[in-house]
DRENNUKE-16601 format. One record per residue (C-alpha): x, y, z. Coordinates in pm, 1 decimal. Each point is the difference from the previous one (the first is absolute). Layout:
N
{{X, Y, Z}}
...
This chain:
588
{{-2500.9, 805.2, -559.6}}
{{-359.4, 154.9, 104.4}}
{{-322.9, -224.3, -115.0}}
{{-312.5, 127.7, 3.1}}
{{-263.9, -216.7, 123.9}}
{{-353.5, 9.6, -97.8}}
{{-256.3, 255.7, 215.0}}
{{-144.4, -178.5, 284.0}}
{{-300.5, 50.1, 303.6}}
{{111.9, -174.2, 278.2}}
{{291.5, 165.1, 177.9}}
{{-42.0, -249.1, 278.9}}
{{13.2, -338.2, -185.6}}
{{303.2, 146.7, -203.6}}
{{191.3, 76.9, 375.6}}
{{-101.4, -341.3, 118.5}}
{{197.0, -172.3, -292.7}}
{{319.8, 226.1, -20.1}}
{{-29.6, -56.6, 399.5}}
{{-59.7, -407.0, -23.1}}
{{187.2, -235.8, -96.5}}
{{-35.6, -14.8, -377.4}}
{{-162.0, -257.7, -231.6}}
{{289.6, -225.3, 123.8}}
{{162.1, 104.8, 296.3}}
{{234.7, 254.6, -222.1}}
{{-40.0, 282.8, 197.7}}
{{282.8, 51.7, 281.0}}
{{-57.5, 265.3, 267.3}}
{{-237.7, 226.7, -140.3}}
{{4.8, 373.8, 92.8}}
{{-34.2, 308.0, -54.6}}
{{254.2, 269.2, -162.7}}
{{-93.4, 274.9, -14.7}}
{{-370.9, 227.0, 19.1}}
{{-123.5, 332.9, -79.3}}
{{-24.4, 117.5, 371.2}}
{{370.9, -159.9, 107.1}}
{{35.0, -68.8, 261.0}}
{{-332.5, 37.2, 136.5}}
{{-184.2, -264.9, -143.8}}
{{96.3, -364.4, 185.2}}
{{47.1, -262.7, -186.8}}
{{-198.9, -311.9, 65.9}}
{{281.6, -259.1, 1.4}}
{{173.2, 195.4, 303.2}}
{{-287.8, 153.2, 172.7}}
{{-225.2, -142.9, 239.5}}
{{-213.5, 288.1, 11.3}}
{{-47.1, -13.2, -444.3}}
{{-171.0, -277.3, -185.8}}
{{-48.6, -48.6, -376.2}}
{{-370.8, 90.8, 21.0}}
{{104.2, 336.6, 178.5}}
{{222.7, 75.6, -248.1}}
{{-202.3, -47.7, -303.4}}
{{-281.3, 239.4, 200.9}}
{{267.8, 239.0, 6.9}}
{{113.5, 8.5, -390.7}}
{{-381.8, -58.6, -55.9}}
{{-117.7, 335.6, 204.9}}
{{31.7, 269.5, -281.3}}
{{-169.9, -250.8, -217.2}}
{{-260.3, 3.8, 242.5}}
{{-27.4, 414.1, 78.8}}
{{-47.1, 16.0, -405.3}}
{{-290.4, 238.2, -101.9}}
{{-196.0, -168.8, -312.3}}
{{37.8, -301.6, -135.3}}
{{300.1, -210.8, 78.2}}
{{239.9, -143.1, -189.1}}
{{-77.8, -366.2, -119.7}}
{{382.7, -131.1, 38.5}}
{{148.1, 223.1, 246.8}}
{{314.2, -247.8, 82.9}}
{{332.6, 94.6, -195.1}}
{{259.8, -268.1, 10.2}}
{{358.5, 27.6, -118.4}}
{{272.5, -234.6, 62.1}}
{{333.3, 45.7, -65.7}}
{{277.2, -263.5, -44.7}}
{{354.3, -10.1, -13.5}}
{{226.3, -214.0, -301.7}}
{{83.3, -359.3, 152.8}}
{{369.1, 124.7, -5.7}}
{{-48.7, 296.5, 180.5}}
{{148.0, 41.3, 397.6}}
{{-310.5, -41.9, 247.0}}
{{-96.2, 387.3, 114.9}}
{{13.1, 129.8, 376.1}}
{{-382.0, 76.4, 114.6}}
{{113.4, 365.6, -35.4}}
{{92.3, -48.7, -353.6}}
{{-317.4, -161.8, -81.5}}
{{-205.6, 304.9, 205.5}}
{{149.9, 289.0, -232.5}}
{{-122.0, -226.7, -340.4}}
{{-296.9, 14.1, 146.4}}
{{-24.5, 342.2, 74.3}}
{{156.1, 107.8, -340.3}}
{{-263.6, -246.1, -115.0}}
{{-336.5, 177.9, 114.2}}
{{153.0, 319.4, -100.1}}
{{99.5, -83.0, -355.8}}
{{-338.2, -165.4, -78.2}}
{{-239.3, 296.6, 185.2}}
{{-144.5, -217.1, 307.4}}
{{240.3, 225.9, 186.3}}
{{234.0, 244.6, -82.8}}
{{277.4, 129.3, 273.1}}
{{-134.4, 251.6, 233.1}}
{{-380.2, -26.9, -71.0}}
{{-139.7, -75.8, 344.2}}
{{-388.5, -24.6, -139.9}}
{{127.6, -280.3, -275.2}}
{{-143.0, -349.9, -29.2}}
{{98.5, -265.7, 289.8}}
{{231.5, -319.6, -96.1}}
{{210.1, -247.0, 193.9}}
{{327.9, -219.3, -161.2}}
{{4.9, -305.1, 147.1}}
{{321.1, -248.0, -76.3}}
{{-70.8, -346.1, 58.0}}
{{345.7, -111.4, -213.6}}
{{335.8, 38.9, -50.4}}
{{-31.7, 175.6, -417.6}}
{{-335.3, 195.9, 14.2}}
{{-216.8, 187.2, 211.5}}
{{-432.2, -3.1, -80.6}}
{{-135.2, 389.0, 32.5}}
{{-366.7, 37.7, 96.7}}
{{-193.7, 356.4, -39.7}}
{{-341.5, 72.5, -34.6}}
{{-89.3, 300.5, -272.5}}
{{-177.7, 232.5, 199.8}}
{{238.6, 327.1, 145.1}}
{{-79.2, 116.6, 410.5}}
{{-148.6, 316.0, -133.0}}
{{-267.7, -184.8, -189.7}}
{{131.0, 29.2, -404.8}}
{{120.8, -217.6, -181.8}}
{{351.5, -108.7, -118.4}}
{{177.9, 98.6, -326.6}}
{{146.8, -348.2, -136.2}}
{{56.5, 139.0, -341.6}}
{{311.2, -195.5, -147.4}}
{{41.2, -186.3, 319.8}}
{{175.4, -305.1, -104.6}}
{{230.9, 217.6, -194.9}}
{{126.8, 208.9, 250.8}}
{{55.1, -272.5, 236.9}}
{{205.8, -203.6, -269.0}}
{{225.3, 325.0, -21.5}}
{{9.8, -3.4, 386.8}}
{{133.2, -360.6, -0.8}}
{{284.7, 95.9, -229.6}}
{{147.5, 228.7, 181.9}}
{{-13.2, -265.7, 317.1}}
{{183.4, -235.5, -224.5}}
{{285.5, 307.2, -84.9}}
{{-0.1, 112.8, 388.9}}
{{-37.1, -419.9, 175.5}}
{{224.2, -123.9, -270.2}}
{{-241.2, -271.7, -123.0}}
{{-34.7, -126.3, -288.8}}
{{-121.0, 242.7, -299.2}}
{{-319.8, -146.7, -149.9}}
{{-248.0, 168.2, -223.3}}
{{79.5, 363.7, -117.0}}
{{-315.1, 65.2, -197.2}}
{{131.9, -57.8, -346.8}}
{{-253.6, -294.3, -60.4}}
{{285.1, -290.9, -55.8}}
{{-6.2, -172.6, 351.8}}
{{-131.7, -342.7, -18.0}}
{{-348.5, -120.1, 75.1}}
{{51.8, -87.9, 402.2}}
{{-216.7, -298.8, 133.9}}
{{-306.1, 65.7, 191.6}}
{{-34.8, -82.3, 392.0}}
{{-270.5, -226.3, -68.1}}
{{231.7, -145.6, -316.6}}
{{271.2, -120.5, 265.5}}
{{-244.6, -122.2, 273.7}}
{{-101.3, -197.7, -262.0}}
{{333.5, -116.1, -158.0}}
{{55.7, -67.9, 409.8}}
{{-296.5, -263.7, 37.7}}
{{64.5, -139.3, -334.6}}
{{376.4, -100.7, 118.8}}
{{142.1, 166.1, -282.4}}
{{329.8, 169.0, -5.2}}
{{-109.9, 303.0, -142.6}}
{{-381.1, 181.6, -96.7}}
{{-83.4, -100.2, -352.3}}
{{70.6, 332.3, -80.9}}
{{330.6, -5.8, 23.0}}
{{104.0, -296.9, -165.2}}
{{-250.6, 84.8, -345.4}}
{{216.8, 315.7, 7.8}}
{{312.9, -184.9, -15.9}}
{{-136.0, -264.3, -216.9}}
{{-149.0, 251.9, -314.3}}
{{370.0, 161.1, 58.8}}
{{142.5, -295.7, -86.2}}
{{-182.6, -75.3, -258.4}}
{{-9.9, 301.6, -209.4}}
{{419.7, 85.2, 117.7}}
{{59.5, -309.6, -234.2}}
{{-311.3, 0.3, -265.7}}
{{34.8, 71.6, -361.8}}
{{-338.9, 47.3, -79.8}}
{{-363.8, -19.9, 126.9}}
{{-41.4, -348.5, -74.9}}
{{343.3, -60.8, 198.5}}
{{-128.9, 217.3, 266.1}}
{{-302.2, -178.3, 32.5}}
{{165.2, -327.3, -44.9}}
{{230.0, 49.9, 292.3}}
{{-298.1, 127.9, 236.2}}
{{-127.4, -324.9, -98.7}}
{{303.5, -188.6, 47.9}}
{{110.4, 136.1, 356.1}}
{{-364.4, -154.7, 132.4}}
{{-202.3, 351.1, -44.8}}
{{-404.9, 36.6, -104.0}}
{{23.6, 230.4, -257.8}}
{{-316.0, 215.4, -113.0}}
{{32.1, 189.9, -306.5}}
{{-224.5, 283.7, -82.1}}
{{-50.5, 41.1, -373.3}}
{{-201.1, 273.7, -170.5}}
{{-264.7, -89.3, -348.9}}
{{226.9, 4.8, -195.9}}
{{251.3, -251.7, 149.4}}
{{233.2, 193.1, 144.8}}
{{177.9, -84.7, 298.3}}
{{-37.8, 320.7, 250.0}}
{{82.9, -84.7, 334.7}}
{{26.5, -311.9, 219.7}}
{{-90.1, -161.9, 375.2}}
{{174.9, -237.2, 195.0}}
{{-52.1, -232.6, 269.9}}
{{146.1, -240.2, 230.6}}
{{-153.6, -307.7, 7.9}}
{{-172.3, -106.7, 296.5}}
{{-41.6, 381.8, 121.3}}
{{-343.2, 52.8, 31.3}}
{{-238.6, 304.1, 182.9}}
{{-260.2, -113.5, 251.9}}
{{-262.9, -103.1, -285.7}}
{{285.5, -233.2, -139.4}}
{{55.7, 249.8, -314.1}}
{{327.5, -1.0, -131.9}}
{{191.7, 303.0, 104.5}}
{{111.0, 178.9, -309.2}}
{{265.7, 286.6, -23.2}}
{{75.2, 228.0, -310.0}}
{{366.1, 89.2, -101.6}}
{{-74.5, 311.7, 65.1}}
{{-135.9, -82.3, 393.6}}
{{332.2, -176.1, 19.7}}
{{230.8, 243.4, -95.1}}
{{37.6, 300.2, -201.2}}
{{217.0, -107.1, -307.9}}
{{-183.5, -372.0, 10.1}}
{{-285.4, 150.5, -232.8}}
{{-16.1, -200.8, -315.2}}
{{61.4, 304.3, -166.9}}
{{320.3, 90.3, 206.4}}
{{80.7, -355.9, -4.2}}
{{3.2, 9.3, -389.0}}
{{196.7, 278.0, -59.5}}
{{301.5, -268.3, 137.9}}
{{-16.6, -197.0, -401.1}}
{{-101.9, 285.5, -127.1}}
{{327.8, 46.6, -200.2}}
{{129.3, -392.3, -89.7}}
{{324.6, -109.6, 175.0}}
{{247.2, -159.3, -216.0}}
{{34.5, -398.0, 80.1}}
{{280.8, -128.9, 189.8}}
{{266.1, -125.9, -136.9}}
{{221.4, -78.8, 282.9}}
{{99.5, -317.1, 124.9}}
{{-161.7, -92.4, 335.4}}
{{383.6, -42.9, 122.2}}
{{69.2, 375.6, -87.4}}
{{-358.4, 111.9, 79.9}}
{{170.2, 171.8, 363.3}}
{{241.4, 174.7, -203.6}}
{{-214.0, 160.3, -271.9}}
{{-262.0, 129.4, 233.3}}
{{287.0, 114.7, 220.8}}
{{149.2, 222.6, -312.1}}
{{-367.7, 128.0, -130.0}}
{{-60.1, 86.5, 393.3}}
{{338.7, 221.0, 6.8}}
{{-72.2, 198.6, -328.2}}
{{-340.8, 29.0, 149.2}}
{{96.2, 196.6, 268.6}}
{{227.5, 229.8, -181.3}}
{{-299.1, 91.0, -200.5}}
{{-243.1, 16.0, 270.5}}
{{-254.9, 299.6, -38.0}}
{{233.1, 169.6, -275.0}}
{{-305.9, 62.3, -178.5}}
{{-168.4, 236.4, 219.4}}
{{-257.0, -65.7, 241.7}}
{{-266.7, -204.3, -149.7}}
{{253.7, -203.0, -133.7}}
{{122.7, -84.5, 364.9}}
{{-338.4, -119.5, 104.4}}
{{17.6, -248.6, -276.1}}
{{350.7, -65.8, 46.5}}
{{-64.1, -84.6, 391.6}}
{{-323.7, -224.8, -79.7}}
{{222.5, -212.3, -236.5}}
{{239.1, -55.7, 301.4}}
{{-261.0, -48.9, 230.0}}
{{-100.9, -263.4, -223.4}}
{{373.4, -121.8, -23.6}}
{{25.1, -23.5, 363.2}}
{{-333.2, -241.6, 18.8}}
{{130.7, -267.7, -246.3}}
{{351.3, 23.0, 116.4}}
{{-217.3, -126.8, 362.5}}
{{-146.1, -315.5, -202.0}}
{{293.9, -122.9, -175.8}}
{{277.5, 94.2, 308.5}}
{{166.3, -300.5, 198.0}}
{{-147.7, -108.0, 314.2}}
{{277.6, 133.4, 179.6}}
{{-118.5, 394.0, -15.0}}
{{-317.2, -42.9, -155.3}}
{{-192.0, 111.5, 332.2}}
{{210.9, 323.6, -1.3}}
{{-46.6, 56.5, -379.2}}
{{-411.8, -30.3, 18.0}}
{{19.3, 208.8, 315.5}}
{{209.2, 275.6, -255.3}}
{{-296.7, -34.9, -271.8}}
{{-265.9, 28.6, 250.3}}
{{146.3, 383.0, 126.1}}
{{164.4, 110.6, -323.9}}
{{-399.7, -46.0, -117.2}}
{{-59.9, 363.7, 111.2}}
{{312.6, 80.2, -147.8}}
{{-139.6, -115.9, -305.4}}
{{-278.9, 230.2, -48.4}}
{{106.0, 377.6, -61.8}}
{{-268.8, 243.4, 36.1}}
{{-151.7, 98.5, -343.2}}
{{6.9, -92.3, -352.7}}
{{266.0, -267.7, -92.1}}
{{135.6, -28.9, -346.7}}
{{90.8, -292.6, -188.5}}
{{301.3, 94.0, -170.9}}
{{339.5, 15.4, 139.8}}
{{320.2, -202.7, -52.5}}
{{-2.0, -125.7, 397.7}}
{{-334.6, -116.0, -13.0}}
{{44.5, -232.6, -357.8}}
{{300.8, -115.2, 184.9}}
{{-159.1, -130.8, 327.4}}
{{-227.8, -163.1, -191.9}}
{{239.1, -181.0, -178.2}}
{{143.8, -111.2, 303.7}}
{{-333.4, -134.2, 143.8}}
{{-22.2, -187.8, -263.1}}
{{317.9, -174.5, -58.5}}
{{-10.3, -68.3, 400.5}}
{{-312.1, -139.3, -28.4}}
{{-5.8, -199.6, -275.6}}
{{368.9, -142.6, -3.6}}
{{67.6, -55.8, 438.1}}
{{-368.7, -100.2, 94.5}}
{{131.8, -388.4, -101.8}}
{{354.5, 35.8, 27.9}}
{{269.4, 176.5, 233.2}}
{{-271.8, 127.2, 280.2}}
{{198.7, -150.4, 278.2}}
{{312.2, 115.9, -121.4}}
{{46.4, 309.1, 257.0}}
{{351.9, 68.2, -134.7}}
{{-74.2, 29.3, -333.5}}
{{-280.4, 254.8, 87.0}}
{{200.9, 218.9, 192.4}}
{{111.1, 249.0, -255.6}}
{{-343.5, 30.8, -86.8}}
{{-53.8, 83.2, 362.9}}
{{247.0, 266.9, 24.0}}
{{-139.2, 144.8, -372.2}}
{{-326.1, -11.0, 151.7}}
{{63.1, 185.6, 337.2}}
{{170.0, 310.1, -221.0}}
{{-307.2, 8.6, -235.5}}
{{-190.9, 25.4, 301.1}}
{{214.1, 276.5, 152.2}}
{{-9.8, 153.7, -312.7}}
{{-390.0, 10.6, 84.4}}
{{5.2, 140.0, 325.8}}
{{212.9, 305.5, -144.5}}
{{-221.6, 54.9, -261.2}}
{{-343.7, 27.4, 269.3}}
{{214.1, 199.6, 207.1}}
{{91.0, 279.4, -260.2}}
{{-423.9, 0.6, -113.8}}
{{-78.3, -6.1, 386.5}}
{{-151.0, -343.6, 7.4}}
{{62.6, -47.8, 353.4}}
{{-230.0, -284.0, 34.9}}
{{140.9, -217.4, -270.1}}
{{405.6, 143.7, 68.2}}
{{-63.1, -181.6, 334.0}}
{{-134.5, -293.3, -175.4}}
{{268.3, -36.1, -228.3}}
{{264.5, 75.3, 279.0}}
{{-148.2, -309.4, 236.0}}
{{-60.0, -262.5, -301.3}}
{{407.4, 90.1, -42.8}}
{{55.9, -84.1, 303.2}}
{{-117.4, -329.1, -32.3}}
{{152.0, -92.7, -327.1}}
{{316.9, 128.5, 196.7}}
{{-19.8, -225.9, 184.5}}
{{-72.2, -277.0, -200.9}}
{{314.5, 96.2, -201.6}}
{{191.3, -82.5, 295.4}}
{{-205.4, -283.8, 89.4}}
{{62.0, -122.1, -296.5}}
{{422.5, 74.6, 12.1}}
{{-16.2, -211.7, 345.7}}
{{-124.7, -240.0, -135.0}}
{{270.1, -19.4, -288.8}}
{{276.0, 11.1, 245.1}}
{{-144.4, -271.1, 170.0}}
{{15.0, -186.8, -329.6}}
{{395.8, 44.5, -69.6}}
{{101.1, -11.9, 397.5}}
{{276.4, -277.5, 10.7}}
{{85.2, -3.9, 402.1}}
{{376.8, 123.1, 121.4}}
{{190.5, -298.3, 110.5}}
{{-29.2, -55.7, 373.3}}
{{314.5, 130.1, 166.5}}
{{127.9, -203.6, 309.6}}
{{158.9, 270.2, 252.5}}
{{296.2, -54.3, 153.6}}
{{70.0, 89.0, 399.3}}
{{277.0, 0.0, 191.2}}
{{-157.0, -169.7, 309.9}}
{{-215.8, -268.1, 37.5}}
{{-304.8, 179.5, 109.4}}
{{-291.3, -10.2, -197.7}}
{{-265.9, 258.3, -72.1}}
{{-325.2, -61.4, 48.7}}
{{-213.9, 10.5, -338.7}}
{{-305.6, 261.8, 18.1}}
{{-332.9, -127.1, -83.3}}
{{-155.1, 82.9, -350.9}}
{{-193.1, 345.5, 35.5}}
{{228.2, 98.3, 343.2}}
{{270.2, 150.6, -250.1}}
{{37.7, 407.9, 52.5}}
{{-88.3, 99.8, -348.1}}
{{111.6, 350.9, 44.6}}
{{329.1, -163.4, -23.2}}
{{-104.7, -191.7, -309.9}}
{{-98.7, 317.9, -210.6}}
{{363.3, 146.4, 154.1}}
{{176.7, -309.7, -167.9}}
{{-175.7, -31.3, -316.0}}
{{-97.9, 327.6, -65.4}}
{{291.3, 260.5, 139.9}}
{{-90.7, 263.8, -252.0}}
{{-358.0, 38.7, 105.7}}
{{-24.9, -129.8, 360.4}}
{{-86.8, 304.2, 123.5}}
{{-251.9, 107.0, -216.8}}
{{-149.9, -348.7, 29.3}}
{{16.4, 46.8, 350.6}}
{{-173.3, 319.1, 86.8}}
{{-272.5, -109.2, -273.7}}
{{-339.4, -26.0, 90.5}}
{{-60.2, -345.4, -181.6}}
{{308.0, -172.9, 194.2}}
{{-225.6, -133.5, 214.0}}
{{-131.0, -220.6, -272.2}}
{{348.7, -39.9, -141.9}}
{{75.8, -160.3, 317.7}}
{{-295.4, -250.0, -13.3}}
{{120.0, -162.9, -336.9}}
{{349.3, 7.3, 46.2}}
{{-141.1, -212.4, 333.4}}
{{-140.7, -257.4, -216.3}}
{{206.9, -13.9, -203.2}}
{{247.0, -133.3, 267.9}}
{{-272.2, -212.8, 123.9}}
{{13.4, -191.1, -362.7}}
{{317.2, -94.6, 72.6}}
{{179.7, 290.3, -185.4}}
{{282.2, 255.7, 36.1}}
{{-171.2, 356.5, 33.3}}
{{296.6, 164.8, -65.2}}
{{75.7, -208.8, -365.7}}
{{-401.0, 5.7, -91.3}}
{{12.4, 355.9, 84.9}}
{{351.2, 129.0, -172.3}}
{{-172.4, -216.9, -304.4}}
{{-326.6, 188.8, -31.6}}
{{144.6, 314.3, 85.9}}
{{283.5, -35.1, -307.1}}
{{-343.0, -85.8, -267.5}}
{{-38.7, 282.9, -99.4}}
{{87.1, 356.8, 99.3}}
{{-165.4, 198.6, 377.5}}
{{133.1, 363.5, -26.2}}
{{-320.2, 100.9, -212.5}}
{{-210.6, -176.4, 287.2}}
{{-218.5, 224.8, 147.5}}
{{19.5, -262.4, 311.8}}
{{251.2, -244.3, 3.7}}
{{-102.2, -183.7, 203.1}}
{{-354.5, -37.5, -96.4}}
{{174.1, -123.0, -349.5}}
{{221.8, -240.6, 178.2}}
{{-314.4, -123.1, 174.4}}
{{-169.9, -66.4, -304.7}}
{{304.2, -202.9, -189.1}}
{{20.2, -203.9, 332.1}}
{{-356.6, -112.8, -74.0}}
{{38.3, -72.0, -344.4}}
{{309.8, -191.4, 128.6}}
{{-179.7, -191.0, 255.6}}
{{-279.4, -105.7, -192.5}}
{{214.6, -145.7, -303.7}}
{{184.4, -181.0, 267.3}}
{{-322.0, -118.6, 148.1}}
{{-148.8, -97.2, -336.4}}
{{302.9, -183.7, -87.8}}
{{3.4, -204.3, 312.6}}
{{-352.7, -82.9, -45.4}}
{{66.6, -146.5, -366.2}}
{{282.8, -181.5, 33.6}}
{{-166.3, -168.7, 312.4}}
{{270.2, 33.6, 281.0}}
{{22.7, 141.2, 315.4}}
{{220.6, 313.3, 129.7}}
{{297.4, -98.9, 138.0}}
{{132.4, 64.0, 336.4}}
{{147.7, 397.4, 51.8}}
{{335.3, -15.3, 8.6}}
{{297.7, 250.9, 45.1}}
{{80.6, -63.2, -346.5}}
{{-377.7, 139.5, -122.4}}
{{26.4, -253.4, -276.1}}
{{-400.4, -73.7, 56.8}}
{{-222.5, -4.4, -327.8}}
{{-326.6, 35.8, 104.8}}
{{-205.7, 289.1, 170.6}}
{{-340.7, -48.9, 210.2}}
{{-320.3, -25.3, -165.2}}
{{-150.3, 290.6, -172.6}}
{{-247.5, 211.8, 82.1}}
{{-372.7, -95.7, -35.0}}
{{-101.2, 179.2, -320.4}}
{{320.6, 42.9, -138.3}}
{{49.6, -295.5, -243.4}}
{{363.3, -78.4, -104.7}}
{{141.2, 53.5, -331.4}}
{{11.1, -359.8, -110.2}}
{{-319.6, -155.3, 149.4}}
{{-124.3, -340.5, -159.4}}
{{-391.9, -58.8, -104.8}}
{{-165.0, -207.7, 229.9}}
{{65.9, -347.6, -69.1}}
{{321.8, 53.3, -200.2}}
{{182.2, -213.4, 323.4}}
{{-224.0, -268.5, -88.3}}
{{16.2, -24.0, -378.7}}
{{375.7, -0.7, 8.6}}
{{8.2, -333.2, 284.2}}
{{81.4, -348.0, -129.3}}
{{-313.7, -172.9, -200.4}}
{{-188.6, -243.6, 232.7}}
{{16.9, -359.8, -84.3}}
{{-252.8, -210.7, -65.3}}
């Protein structure tokens, strides 16, 4: 992703900070990439003989040998960052961005020996700072016509060629990123995230499950928001600003955002369109809420962009929508993987172009929201079993999704859709783990019988071969499972699970029989993930009832597993205090 920084003077003072050590010691081993004279010009991080001042004489020179009047900002600064997913590059990698870079925006295009001077210099692992000054050798000037453009189209086909992740393709639906200065301040603050970032998810939220404009407002209200609206003479509602509280700018102003500097379809307009047509009111009991959304979800999908294709982009923003609540009111068990699905099917969400409001898929996600929201936000959200047709309803409407992109060449939001399913995937078999672990009743312990008196000595929990395990449990697919990449991590939870005290081979031969693997893309990624659902129930269960694991025997009749993960709550976690409201009264 290339970012154009504002023109600057002082091509020394910007060297001596990508060179330094950063506003707090952030930069690691700065140096330089790549040049326009490789590999003549040193680079002052290796080379005795070059210093920072020397080099910013150098890029300054044609500035200099100008005839006239000089340019006021000479200093063109780019940087360009890799997606916190992404592999780390190889300095060589890094080198030809740059190169395709300075040719793609006019600073330098390939072969032009008399072009302007620049220098990449990489001072972390994800993005690389590139520093030119606008004045060519043979004393013109640069064409930057459509600069930032070209160099966008440039990164895209790095992302295609590196295999990184696929960000923006022009369409004007990616989200609103947050600013450097936006995280170094979300950094000093001690907040989790910029402010950005969690308004965006917050107005989501709030219009995903709103009825109205007083609702919508209501909820902004609600979820601890400053809310702004901007009404015209005649009292009409036209747009609206939010802030977080406490987030001020450095003459303690609150720092407002639009809807529409937050994301495209949080406009009030856009965001109004959602009640524009009225959805009918629940009836469903909150018992059968699951299993209503789960059959309006599966109709949904059948019916997914049969309209044509502004009837898709509607269709897709109700699911998006769909996806967001089904976040809020999901049981602690998956609920981080289900708000990590709504936060990447949001591009998904947005199709390029008009959107119509019509459409049998779209009345029916709607419907769904609403009878998830308003009949499992009090009742049933820690029921993961209960949710998990829902789940499985949900990962085919999203599916459904991706196919549709894919046949209007949406590649953006296709590969949106295709990694929130993922993660709803997996949260489906999160979710079946943790049902098995529900229903496991232990095998008997069986005593073995010997003919001699010799006695075998026991292996120690985690010192078991588990390639043998996945032979004994699992002789259809052993060696499948085997050869997989993911066995690796197989292997660590079929570990613990022996370190909790029980049988790998019964725990394993249980999850595995939940539900079916030959449509598994990765079986043993999927066993992975019902392993973790399994050893969190167990964990959670332990932790309620009080007692401790019991001792691993050969038998593998142990109940409990080892404590969860740290931000992974269990499915039946207690409010603080509960403990202490259910103890014995104190006497006076």
């Amino acid at each position: 992703m290339p970012k154009k920084a504002r023109d600057g003077n002082d091509t020394w003072g910007l060297l001596d900070y990508l060179y330094g050590p950063g506003k707090r010691d952030e930069h690691t081993d700065p140096h330089m990439v790549a040049s326009w004279d490789d590999p003549y010009v040193e680079d002052p991080a290796r080379s005795p003989d070059m210093t920072i001042a020397d080099l910013a004489l150098m890029l300054d020179a044609p500035v200099y040998a100008l005839l006239g009047k000089k340019p006021s900002k000479h200093v063109y600064h780019v940087a360009v960052r890799n997606a916190p997913e992404d592999r780390s590059l190889t300095d060589e990698e890094w080198a030809r961005v740059a190169r395709e870079m300075m040719h793609a925006s006019g600073i330098a295009k390939h072969g032009d020996n008399q072009a302007c001077r620049w220098v990449a210099i990489r001072h972390a692992d994800d993005h690389i700072h590139i520093v030119a000054t606008q004045a060519r050798q043979d004393g013109g000037q640069p064409r930057l016509r459509q600069d930032i453009v070209n160099m966008h189209a440039a990164a895209r086909r790095f992302e295609v060629e590196f295999r990184l992740r696929r960000l923006t393709s022009g369409d004007k639906t990616a989200r609103k990123w947050p600013r450097t200065g936006e995280k170094e301040k979300a950094e000093r603050r001690g907040l989790p995230e910029p402010v950005r970032e969690t308004l965006q998810r917050t107005v989501r939220e709030a219009a995903a499950a709103a009825v109205s404009d007083a609702d919508f407002f209501a909820r902004l209200n609600a979820a601890g928001m400053r809310v702004q609206q901007r009404i015209a003479p005649d009292g009409t509602v036209t747009g609206y600003s939010v802030a977080l509280p406490g987030d001020r700018d450095g003459s303690q102003r609150a720092v407002w955002f639009s809807g529409t500097r937050l994301a495209p379809d949080l406009s009030l307009p856009r965001v109004r369109e959602r009640w524009q047509r009225p959805v009918p009111t629940s009836s469903a009991a909150p018992a059968g809420a699951w299993r209503v959304a789960e059959e309006k979800v599966r109709a949904a999908a059948e019916q997914l962009g049969a309209g044509g294709l502004h009837q898709g982009a509607g269709d897709v923003a109700a699911l998006g929508d769909l996806v967001v609540v089904a976040a809020l009111v999901s049981p602690y068990l998956v609920r981080d993987q289900i708000r990590q699905a709504a936060y990447e099917f949001e591009r998904a969400s947005r199709a390029p172009g008009a959107r119509s409001l019509q459409g049998e898929a779209r009345e029916l996600y709607r419907e769904s929201t609403q009878v998830l929201y308003q009949s499992v936000a009090s009742v049933g959200r820690n029921d993961a079993a209960a949710m998990l047709g829902f789940l499985l309803a949900l990962v085919r409407a999203v599916e459904a999704s991706r196919r549709w992109h894919q046949a209007q060449e949406h590649q953006a939001q296709a590969d949106a859709a295709g990694r929130a399913g993922r993660l709803l995937r997996e949260a489906v078999e999160v979710t079946a783990g943790e049902g098995a672990a529900r229903d496991y009743r232990p095998r008997a312990k069986r005593t073995p019988t010997r003919s001699d008196t010799a006695r075998r000595t026991a292996a120690a929990p985690g010192e078991r071969p588990m390639a043998g395990v996945v032979q004994q449990a699992l002789p259809g697919h052993a060696r499948t499972v085997l050869a997989d990449e993911a066995w690796p991590a197989l292997r660590t939870q079929l570990v613990e699970v022996e370190r909790a005290g029980e049988d790998p081979v019964d725990v394993l031969a249980t999850v595995a029989a939940r539900r079916e693997l030959t449509s598994a893309e990765s079986i043993a990624e999927v066993l992975t993930w019902r392993l973790d659902g399994w050893r969190r129930q167990r964990s959670s269960t332990a932790a309620a009832s009080g007692t401790s694991a019991p001792a691993a025997s050969a038998g593998g009749t142990g109940r409990t597993g080892p404590a969860r993960k740290s931000g992974a709550p269990g499915p039946t976690r207690r409010p603080p205090g509960d403990e202490q409201r259910k103890g014995p009264k104190r006497g006076r």
